[in-house]
N, C-alpha and C positions, 0 to 999 in steps of 0.2 A: 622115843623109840630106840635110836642106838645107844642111849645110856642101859634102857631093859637088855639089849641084845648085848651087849656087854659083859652085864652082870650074869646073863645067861651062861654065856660061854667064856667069861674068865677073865677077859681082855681087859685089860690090866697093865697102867705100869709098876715098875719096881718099887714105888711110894703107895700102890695100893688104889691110884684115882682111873675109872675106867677114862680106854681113848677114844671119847666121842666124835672128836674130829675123824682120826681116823675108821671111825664104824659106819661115818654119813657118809665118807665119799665111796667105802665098800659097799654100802646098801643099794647104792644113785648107780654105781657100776652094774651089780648086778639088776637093777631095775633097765639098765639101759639095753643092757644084753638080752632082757627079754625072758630072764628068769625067775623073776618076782613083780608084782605090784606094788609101787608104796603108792600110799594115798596121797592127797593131792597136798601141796605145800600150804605152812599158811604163809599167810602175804605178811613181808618184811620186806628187806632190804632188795633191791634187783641182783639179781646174780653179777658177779664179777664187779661191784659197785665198791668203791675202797671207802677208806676211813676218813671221813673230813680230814683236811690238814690245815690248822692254825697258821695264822700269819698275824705278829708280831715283831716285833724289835728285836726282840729275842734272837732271833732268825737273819734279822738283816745283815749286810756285811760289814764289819766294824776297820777299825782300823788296821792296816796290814802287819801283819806278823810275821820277820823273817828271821833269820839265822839255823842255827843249826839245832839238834834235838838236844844238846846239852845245855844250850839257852833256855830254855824250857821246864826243866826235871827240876826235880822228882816228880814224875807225872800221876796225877792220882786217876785211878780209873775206877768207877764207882757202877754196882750193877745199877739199871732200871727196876723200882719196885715200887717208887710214888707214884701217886697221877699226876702230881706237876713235873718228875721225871720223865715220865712217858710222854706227857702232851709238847715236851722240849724235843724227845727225841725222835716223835712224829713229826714235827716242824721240820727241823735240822734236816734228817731223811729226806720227807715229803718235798721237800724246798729246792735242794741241794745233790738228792742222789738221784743219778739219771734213771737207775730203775722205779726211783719212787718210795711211797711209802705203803706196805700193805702186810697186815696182819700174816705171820708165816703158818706154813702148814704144819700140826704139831707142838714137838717140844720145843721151847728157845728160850733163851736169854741175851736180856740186849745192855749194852755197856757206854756209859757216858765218860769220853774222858778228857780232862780238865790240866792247863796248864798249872802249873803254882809259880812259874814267873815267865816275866818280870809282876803280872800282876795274875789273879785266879782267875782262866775263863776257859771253855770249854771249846776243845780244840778238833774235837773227834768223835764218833758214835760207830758200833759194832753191833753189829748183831749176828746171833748162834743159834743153827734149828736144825732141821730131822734131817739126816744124810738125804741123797737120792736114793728111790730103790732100788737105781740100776745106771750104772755107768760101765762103760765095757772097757776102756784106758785102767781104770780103775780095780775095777776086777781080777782083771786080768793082772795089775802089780802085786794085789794080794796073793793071788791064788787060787780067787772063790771059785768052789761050784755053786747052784743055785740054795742046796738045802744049808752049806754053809755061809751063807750071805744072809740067808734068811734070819739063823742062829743068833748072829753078830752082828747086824746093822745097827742097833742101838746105839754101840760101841765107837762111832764112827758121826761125828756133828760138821754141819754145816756150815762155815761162815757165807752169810748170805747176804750181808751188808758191811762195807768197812765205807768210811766218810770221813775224810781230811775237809773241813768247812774251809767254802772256797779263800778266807781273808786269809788264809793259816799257810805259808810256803818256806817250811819250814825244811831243810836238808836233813835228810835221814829219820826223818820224825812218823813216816807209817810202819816202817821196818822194827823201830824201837817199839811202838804202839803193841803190834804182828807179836812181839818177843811177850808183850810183860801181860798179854790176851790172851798169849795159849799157858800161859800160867795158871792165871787166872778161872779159864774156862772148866776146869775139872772139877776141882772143888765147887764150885758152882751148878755145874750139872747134875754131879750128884745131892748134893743138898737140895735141890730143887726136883730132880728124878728116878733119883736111887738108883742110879748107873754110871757105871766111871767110864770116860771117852778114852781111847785109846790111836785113834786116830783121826786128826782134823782134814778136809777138802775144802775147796772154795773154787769157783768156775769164774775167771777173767774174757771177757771178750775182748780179742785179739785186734777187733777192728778201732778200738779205742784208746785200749789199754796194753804194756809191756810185758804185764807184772811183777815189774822189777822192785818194788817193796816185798814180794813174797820170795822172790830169788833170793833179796838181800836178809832175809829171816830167814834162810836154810828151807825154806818149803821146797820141793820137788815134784818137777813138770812131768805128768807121767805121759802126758797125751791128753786129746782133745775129745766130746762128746759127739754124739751125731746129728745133737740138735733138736730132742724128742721132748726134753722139757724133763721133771723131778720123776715122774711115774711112770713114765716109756711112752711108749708107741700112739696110745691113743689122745696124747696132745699134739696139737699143731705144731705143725715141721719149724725151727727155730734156728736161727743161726748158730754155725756149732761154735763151742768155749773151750778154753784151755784149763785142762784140768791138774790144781798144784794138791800136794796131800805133805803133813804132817807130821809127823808121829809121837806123838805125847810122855810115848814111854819106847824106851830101849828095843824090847820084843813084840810092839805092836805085831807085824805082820806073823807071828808064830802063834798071838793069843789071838788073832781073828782067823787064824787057819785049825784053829783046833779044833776037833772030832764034837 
């Protein structure tokens, strides 16, 4: 049904594939609001039910790894696009990152990346997906009103996962990561969505975290969220994040304010 409603009206990204994701959770919205009927589900997965997460070797903690990022390099960072990529970088995540592991909302790209010394092993995983719709620290740095935020959200990705795998205590080694990822992420987005990012975000909790890897990458604290979740208001109240942003390119903020 939301792949038809789709093709109906357009929706569409810049590669041409409709966004089903995004049509099923406008459809559930509107059905919840009481302005449409969808019919009844069929029976799959339970709602809010995540992605098995593997447990191998693979995953376990190996020997510890210290010194600095330049004991390390040239670091290769390589996108997720096998299944034996992906079911590593479900592990590592699922295992190891306190949010967990769960399929994002949207568009993403996710990145594994791997020492080449003293010997090859995978030191890190990243993941890249759909801005929020609404951040007001955020907005408000741009300069959005609502119809130009609307225009240009695209334009604007998520990091929504960074993982130092706990054996890895390495000095300066997520900042270096932070650096050679937002490199990385453009060309990638677009080959994958047909839209060049222009500015990156990522939301740290304060009660854990410094984010002093993204201070040391030049990211900037704009302010913190209110705690509403990706889609606003109608998620459950959340503890609020610190919001760091980006900029990919020179005149981010003048090409996301544009008419």
């Amino acid at each position: 049904m939301a792949a038809t409603v789709c093709e109906w009206l357009g929706w569409t990204r810049a590669t041409g594939r409709v966004k089903t994701r995004e049509c099923r959770d406008w459809l559930e919205r509107l059905d919840a609001a009481g302005l449409i009927t969808l019919p009844a589900k069929r029976i799959g997965r339970p709602v809010g039910s995540r992605t098995t997460v593997p447990v191998t070797t693979r995953g376990d903690a190996q020997a510890a790894v210290t010194g600095t990022a330049r004991d390390l390099t040239p670091l290769e960072i390589v996108r997720v696009t096998t299944a034996d990529e992906r079911l590593l970088f479900r592990e590592l995540v699922g295992r190891h990152h306190y949010l967990g592991h769960a399929v994002p909302f949207g568009a993403h790209v996710r990145y594994l990346v791997s020492a080449t010394r003293p010997q090859r092993q995978v030191v890190a995983c990243a993941q890249f997906s759909s801005a929020a719709w609404r951040m007001a620290c955020r907005d408000a740095w741009i300069g959005w009103d609502d119809a130009t935020r609307v225009r240009h959200l695209a334009h604007v990705v998520n990091n929504s996962r960074l993982l130092i795998v706990p054996h890895v205590r390495v000095r300066n080694l997520a900042s270096t990561i932070l650096a050679q990822l937002a490199a990385a992420v453009g060309p990638d987005w677009w080959a994958a969505y047909g839209v060049r990012p222009w500015l990156l975000e990522t939301l740290v909790d304060p009660t854990r975290f410094a984010g002093t890897c993204y201070r040391a990458a030049n990211w900037i604290l704009v302010g913190q969220t209110r705690g509403r979740g990706r889609t606003g208001p109608r998620r459950p109240t959340r503890s609020a994040k610190c919001v760091f942003l980006y900029p990919l390119v020179r005149d981010a903020v003048a090409r996301l304010r544009e008419a």
